[in-house]
Backbone as XML, in Angstrom:
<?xml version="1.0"?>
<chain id="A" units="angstrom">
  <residue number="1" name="UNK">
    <atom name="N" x="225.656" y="142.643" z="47.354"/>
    <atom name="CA" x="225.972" y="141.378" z="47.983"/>
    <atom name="C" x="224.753" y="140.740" z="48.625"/>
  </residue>
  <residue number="2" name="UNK">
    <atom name="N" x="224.006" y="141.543" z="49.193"/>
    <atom name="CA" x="222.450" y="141.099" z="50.035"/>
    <atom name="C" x="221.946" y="140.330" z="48.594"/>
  </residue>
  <residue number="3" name="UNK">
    <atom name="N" x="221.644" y="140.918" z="47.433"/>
    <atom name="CA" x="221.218" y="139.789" z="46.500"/>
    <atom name="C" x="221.599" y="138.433" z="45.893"/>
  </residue>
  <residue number="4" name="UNK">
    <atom name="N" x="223.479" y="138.650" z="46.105"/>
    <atom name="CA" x="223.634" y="137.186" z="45.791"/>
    <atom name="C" x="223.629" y="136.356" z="47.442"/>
  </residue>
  <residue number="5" name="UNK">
    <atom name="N" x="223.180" y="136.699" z="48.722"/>
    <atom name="CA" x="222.957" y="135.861" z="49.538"/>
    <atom name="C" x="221.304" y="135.245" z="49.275"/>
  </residue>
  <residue number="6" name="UNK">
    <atom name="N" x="220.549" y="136.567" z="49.169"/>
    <atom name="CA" x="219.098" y="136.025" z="48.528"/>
    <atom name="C" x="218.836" y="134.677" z="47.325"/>
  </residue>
  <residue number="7" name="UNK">
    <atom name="N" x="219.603" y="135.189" z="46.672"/>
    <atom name="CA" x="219.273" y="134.203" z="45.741"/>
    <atom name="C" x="220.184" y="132.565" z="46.059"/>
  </residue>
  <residue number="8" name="UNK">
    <atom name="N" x="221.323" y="132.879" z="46.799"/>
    <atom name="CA" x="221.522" y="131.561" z="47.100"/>
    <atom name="C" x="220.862" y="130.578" z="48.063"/>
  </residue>
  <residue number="9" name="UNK">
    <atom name="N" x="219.907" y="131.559" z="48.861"/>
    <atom name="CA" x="218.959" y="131.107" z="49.756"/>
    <atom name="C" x="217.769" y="130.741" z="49.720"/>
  </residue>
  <residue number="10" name="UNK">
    <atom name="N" x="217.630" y="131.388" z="48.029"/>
    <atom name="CA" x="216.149" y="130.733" z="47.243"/>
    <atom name="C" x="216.549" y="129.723" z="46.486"/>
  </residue>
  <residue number="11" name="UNK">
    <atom name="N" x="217.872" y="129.339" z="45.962"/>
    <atom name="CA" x="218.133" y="128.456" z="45.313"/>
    <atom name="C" x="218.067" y="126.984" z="46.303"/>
  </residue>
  <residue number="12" name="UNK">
    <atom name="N" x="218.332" y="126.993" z="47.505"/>
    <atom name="CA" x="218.476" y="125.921" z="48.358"/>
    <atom name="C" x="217.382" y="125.675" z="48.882"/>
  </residue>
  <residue number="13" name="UNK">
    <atom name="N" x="216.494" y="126.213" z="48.472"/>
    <atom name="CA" x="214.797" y="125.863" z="48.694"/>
    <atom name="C" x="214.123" y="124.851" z="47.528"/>
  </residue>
  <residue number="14" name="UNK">
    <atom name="N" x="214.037" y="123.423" z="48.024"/>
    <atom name="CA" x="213.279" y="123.034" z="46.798"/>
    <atom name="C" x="212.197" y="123.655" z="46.599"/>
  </residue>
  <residue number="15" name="UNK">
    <atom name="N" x="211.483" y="123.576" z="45.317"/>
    <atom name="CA" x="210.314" y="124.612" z="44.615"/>
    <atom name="C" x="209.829" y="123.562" z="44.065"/>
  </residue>
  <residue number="16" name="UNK">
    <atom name="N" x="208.417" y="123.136" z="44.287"/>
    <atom name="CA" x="208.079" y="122.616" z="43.358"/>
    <atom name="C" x="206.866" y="123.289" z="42.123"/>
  </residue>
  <residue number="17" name="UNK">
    <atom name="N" x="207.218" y="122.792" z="41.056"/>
    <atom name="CA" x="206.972" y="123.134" z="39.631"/>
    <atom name="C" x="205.518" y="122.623" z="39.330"/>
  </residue>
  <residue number="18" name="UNK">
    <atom name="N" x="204.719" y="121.703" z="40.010"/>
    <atom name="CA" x="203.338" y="122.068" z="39.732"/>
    <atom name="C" x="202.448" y="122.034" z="40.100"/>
  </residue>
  <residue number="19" name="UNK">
    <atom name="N" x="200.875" y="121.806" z="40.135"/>
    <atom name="CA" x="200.225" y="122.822" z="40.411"/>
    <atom name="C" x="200.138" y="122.384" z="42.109"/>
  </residue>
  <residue number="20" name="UNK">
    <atom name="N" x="199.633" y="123.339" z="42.984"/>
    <atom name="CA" x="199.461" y="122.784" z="44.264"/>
    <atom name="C" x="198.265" y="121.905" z="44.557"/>
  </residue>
  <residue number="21" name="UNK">
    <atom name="N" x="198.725" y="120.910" z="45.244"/>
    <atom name="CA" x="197.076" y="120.187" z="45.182"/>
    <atom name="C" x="197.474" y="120.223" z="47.512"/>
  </residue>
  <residue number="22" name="UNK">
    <atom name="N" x="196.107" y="119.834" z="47.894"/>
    <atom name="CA" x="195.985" y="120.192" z="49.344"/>
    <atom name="C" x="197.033" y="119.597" z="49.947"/>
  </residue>
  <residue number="23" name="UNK">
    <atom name="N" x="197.600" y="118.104" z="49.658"/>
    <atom name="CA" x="198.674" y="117.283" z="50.419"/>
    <atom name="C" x="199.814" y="118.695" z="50.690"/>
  </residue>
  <residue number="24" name="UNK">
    <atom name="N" x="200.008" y="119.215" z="49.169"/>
    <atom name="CA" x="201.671" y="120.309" z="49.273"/>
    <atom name="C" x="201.184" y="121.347" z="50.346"/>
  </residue>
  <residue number="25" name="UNK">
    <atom name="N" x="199.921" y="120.918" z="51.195"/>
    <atom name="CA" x="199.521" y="122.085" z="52.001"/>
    <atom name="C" x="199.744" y="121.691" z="53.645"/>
  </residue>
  <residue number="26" name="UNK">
    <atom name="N" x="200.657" y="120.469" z="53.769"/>
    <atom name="CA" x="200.975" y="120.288" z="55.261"/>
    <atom name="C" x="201.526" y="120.809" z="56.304"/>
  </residue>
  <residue number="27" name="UNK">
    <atom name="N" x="202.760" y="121.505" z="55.545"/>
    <atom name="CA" x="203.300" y="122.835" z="56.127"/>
    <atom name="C" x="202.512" y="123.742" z="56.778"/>
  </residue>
  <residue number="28" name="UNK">
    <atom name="N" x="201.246" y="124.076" z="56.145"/>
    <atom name="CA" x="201.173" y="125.373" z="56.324"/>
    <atom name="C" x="200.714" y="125.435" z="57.845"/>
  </residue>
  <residue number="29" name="UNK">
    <atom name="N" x="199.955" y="124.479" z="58.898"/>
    <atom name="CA" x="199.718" y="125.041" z="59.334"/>
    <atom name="C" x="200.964" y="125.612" z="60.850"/>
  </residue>
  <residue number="30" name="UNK">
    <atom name="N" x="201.939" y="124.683" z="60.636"/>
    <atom name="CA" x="202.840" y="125.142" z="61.599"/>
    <atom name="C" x="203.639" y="125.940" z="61.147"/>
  </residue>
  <residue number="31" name="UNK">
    <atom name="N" x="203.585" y="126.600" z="59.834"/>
    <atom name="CA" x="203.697" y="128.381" z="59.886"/>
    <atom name="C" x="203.078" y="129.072" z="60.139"/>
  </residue>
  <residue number="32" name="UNK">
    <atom name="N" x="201.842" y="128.979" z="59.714"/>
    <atom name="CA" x="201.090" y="130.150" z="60.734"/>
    <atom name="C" x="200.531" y="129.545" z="61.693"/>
  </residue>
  <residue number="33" name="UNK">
    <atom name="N" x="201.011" y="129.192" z="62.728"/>
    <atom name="CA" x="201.180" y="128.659" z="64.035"/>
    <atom name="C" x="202.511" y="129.926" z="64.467"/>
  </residue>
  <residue number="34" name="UNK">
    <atom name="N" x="203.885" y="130.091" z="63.566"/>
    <atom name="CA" x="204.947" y="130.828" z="63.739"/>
    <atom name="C" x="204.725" y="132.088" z="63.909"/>
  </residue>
  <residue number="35" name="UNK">
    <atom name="N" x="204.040" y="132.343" z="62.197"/>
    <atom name="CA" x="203.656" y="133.519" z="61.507"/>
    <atom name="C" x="202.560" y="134.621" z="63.096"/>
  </residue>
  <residue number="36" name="UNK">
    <atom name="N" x="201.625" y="133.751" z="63.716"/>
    <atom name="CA" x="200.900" y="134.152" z="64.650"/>
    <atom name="C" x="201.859" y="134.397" z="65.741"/>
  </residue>
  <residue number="37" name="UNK">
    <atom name="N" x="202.489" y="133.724" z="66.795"/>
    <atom name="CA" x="203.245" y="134.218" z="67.299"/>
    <atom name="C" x="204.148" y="135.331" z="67.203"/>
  </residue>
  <residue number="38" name="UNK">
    <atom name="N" x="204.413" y="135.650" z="65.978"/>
    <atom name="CA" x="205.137" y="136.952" z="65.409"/>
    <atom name="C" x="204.561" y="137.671" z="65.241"/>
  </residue>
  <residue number="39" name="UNK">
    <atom name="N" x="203.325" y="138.202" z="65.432"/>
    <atom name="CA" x="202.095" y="138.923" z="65.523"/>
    <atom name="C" x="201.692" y="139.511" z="64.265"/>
  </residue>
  <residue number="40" name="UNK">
    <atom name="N" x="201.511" y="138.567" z="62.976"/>
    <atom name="CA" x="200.956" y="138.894" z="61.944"/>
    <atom name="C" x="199.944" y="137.969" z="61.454"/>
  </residue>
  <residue number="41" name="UNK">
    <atom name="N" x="198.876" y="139.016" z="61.202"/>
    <atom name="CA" x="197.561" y="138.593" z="60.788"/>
    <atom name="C" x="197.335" y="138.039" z="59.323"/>
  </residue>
  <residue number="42" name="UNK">
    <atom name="N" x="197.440" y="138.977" z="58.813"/>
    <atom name="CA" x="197.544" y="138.745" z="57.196"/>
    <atom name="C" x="199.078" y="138.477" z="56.518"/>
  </residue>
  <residue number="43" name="UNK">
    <atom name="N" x="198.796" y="138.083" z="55.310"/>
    <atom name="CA" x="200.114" y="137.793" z="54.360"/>
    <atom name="C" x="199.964" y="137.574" z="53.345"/>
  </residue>
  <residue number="44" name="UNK">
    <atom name="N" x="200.649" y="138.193" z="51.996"/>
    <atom name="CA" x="200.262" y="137.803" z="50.603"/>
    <atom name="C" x="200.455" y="136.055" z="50.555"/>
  </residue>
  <residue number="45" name="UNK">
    <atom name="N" x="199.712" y="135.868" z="49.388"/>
    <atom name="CA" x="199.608" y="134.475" z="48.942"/>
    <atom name="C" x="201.526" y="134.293" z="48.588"/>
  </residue>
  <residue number="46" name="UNK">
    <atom name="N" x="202.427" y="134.996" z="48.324"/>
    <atom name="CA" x="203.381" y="134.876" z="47.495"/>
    <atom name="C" x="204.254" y="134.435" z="49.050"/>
  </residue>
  <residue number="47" name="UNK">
    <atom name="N" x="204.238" y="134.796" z="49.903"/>
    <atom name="CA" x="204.930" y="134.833" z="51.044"/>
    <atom name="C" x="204.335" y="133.277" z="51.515"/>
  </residue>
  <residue number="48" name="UNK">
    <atom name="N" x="202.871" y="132.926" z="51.531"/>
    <atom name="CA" x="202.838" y="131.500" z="51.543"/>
    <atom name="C" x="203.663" y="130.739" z="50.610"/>
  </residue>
  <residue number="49" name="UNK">
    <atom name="N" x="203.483" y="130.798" z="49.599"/>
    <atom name="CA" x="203.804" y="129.915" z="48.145"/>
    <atom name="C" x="205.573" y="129.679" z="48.230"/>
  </residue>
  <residue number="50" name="UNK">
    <atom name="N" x="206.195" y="130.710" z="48.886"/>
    <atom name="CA" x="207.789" y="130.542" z="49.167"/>
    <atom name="C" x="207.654" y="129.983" z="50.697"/>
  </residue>
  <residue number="51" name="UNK">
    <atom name="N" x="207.051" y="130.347" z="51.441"/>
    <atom name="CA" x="206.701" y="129.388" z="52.977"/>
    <atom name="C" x="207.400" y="127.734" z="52.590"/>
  </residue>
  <residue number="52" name="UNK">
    <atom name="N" x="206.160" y="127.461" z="51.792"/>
    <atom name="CA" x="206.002" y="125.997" z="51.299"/>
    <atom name="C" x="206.461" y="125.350" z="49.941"/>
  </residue>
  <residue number="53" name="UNK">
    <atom name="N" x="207.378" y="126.512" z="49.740"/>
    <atom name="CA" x="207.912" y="126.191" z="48.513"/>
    <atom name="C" x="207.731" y="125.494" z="47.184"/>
  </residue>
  <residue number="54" name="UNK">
    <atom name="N" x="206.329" y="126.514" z="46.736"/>
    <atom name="CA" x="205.601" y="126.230" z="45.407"/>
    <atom name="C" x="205.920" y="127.656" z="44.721"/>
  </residue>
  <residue number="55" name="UNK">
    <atom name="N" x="205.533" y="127.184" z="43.214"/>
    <atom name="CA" x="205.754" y="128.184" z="42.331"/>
    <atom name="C" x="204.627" y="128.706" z="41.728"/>
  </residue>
  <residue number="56" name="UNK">
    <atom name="N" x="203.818" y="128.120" z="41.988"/>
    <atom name="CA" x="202.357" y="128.840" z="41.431"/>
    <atom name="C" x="201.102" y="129.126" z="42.218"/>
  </residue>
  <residue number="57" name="UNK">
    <atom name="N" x="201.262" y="130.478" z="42.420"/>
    <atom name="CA" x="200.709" y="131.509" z="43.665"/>
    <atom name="C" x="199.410" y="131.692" z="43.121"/>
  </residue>
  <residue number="58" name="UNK">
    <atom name="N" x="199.096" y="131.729" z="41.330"/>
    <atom name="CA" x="197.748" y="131.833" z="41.329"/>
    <atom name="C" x="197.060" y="130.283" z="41.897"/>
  </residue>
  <residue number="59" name="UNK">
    <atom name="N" x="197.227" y="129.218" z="41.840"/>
    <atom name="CA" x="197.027" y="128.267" z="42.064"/>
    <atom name="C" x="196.672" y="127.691" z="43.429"/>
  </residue>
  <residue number="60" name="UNK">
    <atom name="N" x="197.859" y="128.483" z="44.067"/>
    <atom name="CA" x="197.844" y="127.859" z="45.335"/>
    <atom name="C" x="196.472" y="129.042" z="45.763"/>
  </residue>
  <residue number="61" name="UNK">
    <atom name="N" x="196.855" y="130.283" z="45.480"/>
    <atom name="CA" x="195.597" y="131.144" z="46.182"/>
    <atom name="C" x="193.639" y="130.776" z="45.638"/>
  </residue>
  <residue number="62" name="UNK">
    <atom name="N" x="193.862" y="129.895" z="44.591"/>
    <atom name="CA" x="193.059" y="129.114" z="44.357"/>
    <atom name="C" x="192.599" y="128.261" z="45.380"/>
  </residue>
  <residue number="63" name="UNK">
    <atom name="N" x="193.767" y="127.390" z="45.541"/>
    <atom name="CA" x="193.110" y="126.276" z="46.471"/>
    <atom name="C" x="192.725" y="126.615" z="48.079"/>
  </residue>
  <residue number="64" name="UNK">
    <atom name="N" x="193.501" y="127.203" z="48.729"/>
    <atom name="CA" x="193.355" y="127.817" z="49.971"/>
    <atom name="C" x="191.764" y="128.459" z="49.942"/>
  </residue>
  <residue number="65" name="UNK">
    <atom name="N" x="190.875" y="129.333" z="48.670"/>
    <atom name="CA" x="189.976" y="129.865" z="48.939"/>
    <atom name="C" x="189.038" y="129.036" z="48.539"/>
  </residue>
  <residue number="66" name="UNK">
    <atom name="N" x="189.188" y="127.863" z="47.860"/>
    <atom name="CA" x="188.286" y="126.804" z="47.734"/>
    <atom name="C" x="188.357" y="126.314" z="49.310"/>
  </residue>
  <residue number="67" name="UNK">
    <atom name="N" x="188.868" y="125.756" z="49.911"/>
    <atom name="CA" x="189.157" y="125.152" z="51.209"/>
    <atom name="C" x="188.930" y="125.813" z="52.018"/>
  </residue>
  <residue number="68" name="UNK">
    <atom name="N" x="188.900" y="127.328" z="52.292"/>
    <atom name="CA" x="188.295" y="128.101" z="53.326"/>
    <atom name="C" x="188.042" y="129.733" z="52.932"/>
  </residue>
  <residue number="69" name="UNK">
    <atom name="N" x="187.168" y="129.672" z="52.301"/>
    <atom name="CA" x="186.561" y="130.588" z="51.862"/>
    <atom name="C" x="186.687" y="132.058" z="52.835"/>
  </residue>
  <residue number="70" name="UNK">
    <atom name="N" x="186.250" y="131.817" z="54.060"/>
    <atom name="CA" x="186.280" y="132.590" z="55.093"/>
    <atom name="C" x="187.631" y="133.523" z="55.296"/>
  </residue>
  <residue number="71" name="UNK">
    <atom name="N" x="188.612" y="132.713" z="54.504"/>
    <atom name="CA" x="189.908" y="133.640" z="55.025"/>
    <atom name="C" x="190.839" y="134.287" z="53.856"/>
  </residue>
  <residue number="72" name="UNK">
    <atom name="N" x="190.159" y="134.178" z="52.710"/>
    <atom name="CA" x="190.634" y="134.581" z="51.814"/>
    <atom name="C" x="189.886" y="136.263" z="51.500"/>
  </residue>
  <residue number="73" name="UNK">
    <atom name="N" x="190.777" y="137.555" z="51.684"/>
    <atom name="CA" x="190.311" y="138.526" z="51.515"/>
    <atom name="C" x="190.866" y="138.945" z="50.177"/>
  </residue>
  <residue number="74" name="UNK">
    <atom name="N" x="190.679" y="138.418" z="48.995"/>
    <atom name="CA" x="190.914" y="138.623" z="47.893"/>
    <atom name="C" x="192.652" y="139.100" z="47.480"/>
  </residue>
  <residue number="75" name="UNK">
    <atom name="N" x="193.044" y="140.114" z="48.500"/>
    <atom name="CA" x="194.493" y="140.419" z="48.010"/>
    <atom name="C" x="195.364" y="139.228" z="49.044"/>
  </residue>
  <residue number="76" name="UNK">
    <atom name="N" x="194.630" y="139.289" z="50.880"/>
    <atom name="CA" x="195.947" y="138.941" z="51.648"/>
    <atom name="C" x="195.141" y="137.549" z="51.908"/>
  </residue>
  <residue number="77" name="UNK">
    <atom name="N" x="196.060" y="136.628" z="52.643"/>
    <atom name="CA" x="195.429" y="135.557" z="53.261"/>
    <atom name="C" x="195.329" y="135.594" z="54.772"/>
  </residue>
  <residue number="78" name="UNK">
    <atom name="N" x="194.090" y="135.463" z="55.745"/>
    <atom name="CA" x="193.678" y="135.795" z="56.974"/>
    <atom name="C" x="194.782" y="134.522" z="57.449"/>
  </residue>
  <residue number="79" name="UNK">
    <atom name="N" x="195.403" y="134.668" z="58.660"/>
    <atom name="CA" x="196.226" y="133.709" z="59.508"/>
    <atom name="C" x="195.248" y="133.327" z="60.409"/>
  </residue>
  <residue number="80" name="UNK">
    <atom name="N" x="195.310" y="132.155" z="60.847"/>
    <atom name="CA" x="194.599" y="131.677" z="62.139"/>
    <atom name="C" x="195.437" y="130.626" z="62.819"/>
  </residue>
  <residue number="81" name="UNK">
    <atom name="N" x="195.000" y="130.180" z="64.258"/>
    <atom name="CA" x="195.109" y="129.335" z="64.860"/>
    <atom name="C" x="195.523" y="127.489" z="64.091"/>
  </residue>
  <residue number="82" name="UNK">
    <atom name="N" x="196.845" y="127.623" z="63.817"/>
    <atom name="CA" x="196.712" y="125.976" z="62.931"/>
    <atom name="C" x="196.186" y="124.880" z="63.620"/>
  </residue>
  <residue number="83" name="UNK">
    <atom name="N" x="196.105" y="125.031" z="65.130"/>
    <atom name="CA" x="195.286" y="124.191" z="65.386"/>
    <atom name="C" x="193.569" y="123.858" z="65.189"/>
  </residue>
  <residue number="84" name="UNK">
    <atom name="N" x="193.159" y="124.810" z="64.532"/>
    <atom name="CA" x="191.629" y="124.489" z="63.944"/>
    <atom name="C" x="191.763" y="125.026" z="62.367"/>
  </residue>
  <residue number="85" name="UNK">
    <atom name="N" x="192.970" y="124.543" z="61.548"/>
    <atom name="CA" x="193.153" y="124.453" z="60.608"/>
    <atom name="C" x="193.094" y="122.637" z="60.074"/>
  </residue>
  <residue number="86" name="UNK">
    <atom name="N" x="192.130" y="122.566" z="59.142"/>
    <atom name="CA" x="192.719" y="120.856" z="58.475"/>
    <atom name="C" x="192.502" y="121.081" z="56.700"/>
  </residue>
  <residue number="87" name="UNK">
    <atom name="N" x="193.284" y="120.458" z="56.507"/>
    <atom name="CA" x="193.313" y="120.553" z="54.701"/>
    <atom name="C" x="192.565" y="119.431" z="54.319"/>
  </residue>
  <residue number="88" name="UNK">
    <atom name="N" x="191.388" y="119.600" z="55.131"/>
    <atom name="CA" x="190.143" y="118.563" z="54.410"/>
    <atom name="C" x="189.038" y="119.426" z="53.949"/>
  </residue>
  <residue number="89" name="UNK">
    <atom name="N" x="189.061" y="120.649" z="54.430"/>
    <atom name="CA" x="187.762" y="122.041" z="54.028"/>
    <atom name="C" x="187.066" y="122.148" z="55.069"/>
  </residue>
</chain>
């Protein structure tokens, strides 16, 4: 039963279908604004990509390490302060 609540709870998530460009990146920083308060540092790219509800995690983990190089540790993505976060680079 836990799986058909999961999936009805991913179904009511719009997703969008392509590629991420920085705008689909407005969200992010008042999740990890959350994500920090909950006292976690790191997080797979896949846990962003459902955050903000995109479907393409190689993509998005693309753009995030173009845009800040500094926080991309190849597997997890470093969390910081969203207030000295901007999706300009």
């Amino acid at each position: 039963m836990a799986a058909d609540s999961e999936e009805v709870e991913t179904a009511a998530k719009p997703r969008r279908h392509q590629p991420p460009f920085v705008d689909s990146l407005v969200g992010l920083p008042g999740w990890e604004q959350e994500t920090l308060r909950r006292g976690i540092d790191f997080v797979t790219y896949r846990r962003i990509a459902d955050a903000l509800g995109l479907v393409d995690v190689a993509a998005l983990e693309s753009l995030l390490a173009a845009h800040h190089p500094t926080r991309d540790t190849d597997l997890l993505w470093k969390v910081e302060d969203a207030r000295v976060w901007s999706h300009g680079g």
